[in-house]
C-alpha positions in Angstrom: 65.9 184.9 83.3 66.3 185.3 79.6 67.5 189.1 79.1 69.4 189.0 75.2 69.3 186.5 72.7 70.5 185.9 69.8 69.1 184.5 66.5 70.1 183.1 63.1 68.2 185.2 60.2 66.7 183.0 57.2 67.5 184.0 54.1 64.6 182.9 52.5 60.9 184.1 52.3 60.0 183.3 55.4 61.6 183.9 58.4 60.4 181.4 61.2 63.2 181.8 63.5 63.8 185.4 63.5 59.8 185.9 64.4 59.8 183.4 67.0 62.8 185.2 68.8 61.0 188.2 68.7 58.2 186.6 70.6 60.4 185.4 73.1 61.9 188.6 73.4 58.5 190.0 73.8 57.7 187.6 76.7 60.6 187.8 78.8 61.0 191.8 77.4 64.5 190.9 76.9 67.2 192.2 73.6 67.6 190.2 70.4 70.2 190.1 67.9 69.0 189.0 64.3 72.2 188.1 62.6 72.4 187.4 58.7 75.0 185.3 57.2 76.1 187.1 53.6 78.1 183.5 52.7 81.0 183.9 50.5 80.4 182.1 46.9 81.4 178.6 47.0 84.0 178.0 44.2 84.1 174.1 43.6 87.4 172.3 43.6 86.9 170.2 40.3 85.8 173.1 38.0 88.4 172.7 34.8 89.7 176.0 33.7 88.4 178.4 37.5 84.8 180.0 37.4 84.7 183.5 35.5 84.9 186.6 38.3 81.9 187.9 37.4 80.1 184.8 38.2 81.4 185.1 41.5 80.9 188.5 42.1 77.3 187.8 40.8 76.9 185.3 43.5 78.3 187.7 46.2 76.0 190.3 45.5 72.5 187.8 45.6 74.2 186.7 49.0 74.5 190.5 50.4 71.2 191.5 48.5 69.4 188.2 50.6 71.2 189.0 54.1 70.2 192.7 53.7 66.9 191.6 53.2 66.5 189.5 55.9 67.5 192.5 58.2 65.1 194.7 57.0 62.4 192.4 57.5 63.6 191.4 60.8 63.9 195.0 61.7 60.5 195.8 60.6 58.9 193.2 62.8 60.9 193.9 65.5 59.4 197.2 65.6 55.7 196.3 65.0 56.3 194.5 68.2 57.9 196.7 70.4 60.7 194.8 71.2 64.5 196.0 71.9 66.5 194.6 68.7 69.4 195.3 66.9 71.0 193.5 64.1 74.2 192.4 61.5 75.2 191.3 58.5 78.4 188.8 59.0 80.2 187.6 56.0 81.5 184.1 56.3 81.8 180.8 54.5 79.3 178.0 55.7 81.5 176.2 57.7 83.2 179.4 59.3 79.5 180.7 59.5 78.8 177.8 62.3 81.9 178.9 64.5 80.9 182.3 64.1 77.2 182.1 65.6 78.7 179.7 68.2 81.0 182.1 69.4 78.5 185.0 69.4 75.9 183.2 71.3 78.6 182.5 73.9 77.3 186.2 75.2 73.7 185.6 75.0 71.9 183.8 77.5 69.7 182.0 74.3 70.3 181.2 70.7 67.3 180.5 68.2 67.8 179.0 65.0 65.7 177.3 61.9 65.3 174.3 61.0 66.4 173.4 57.3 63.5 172.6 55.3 64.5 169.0 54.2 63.7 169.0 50.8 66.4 172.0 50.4 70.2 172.3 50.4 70.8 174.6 52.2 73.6 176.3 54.7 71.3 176.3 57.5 71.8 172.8 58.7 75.7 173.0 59.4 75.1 176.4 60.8 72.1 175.8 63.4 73.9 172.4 64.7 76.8 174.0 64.8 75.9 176.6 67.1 74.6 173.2 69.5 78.1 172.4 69.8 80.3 175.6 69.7 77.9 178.0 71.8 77.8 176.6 75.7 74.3 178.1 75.2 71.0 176.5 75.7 69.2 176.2 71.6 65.7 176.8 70.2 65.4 175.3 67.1 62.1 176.7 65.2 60.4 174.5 62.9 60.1 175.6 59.2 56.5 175.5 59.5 56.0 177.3 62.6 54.0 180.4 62.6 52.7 181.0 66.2 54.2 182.7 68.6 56.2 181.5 72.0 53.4 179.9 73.7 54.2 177.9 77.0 50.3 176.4 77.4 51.5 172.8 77.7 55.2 171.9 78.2 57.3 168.2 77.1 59.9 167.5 78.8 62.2 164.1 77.7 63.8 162.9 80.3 66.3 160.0 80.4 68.4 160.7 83.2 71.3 162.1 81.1 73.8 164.8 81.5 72.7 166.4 78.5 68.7 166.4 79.5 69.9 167.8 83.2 70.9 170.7 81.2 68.5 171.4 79.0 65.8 171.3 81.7 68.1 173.7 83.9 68.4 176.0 80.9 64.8 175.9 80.4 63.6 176.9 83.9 62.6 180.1 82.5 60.4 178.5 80.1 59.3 175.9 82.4 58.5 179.0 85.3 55.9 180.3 82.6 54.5 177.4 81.3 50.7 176.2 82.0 51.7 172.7 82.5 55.0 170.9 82.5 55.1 167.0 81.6 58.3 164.7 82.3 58.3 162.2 79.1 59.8 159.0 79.8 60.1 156.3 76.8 61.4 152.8 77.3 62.0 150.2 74.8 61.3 147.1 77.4 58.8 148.8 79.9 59.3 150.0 83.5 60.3 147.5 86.4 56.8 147.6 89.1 58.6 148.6 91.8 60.7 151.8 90.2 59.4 155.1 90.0 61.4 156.8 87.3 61.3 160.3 86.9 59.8 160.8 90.3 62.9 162.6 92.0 62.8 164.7 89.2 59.4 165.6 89.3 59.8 166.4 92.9 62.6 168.6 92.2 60.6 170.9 89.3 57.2 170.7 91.6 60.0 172.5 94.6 60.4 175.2 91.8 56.6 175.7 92.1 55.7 174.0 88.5 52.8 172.0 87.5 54.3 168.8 87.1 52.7 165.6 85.3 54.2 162.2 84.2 54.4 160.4 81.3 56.4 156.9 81.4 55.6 155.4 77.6 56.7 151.9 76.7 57.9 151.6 73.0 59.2 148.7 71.8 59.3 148.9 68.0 59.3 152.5 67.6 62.2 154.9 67.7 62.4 157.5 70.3 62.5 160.5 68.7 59.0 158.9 66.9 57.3 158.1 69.9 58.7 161.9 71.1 56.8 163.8 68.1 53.7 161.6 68.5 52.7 161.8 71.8 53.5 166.0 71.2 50.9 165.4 68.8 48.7 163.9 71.0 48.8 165.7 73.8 49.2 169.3 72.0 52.2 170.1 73.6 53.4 173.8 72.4 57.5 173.1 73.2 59.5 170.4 73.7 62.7 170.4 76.2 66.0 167.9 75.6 69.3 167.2 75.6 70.9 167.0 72.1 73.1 165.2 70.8 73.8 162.6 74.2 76.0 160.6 71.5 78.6 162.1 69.3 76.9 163.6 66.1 78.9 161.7 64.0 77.5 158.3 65.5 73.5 160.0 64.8 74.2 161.0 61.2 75.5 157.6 60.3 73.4 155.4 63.0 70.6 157.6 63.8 69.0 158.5 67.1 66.5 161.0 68.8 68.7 164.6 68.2 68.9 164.0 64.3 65.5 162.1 64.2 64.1 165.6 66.2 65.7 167.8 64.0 64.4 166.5 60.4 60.7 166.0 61.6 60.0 168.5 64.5 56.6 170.2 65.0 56.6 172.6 67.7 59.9 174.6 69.0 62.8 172.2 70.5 65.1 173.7 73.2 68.3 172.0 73.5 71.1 171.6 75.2 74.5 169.8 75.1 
């Protein structure tokens, strides 16, 4: 059961993430932390002659002024809501950021993050994927589009037998206990042999738990995975996804691609991972 979670504030406009964790919090009636990164300025090596100190302090204040913000909106909805919340401002670098959150989250049973809006440079990226790796702790990342609330109507599950997906789906049961519906996705590049039944065990297993189980097997020779993933959402209006994240290293996805990174850049609908 989901009883505190934590989540990454954005600095920006809009905040995404921090309303989406407050509609989880809502559901289960569980605590959340909104957490605002105030990131030290970032002083570039190459700059002849050092950058002036009120230039830096200039950029230290517009990084408090945005992370006090944040809070005070996250605050505000939090209690519109009715939910339990409390909430900090952390001053870190971006990389230092990323360790910090991870380490944090280690003490919530959840984290929630945004998604970086791809046409922007911006901290959030290294932060949010960083938390993947350094938190133990199962990940919601919140599309920058998204403006619904948690709803559990129709749930994806991708499932391709790896350690990383058996996580993700055992970190989800709460999600998965709530949900409407709960599909198993399977995708293949060269089809199904006749006489296999992938993803049956497993859907055993989750039907034991009580759930509402369909199953999807989907051949998909020229398409990539995480592709074929975000289209059949599409298609079949699932509200959340469920996977594992990052099954190869992240350095092998960022230079050769693969479903995590292709998820992460194009997502639709809230993505619970796990690694």
């Amino acid at each position: 059961m989901i009883k505190d979670l934590v989540v990454n504030l954005s600095l920006g406009a809009h905040d995404p993430a921090g309303d989406f964790a407050i509609s989880i919090a809502d559901a289960f009636r569980a605590h959340v932390l909104g957490v605002a990164f105030s990131y030290e300025p970032i002083i570039p090596g190459t700059v002849m002659g050092g950058i002036p100190p009120e230039v830096i302090e200039s950029q230290r204040r517009e990084s408090d002024a945005k992370a006090r913000a944040a809070i005070a909106r996250f605050e505000e909805n939090a209690r519109r809501v009715g939910v339990a919340a409390e909430s900090r401002i952390v001053s870190a670098s971006v990389s230092g950021a990323a360790d910090r959150l991870g380490h944090m989250a280690r003490r919530f049973d959840l984290a929630v993050v945004g998604q970086a809006e791809t046409d922007k440079a911006t901290a959030a990226e290294v932060v949010d994927e960083g938390v993947l790796f350094e938190s133990g702790r199962p990940v919601i990342f919140v599309p920058y589009i998204q403006k619904a609330a948690l709803k559990l109507d129709r749930v994806m599950v991708c499932w391709d037998g790896s350690r990383t997906a058996t996580r993700a789906i055992a970190d989800a049961m709460p999600f998965l206990q709530k949900a409407k519906q709960v599909e198993i996705v399977m995708i293949a590049s060269k089809g199904f042999k006749t006489d296999e039944a992938p993803g049956a065990d497993l859907a055993k297993h989750l039907a034991r738990h009580g759930l509402d189980i369909t199953l999807k097997r989907i051949t998909s020779p020229e398409i990539d995975v995480a592709s074929t993933m975000l289209s059949y959402a599409a298609d079949s209006s699932a509200d959340f996804i469920v996977m594992g994240g990052y099954g190869h290293s992240r350095l092998r996805e960022f230079i050769l691609g693969g479903a995590t990174r292709g998820i992460l850049e194009s997502m639709t609908v809230p993505v619970l991972m796990s690694h």
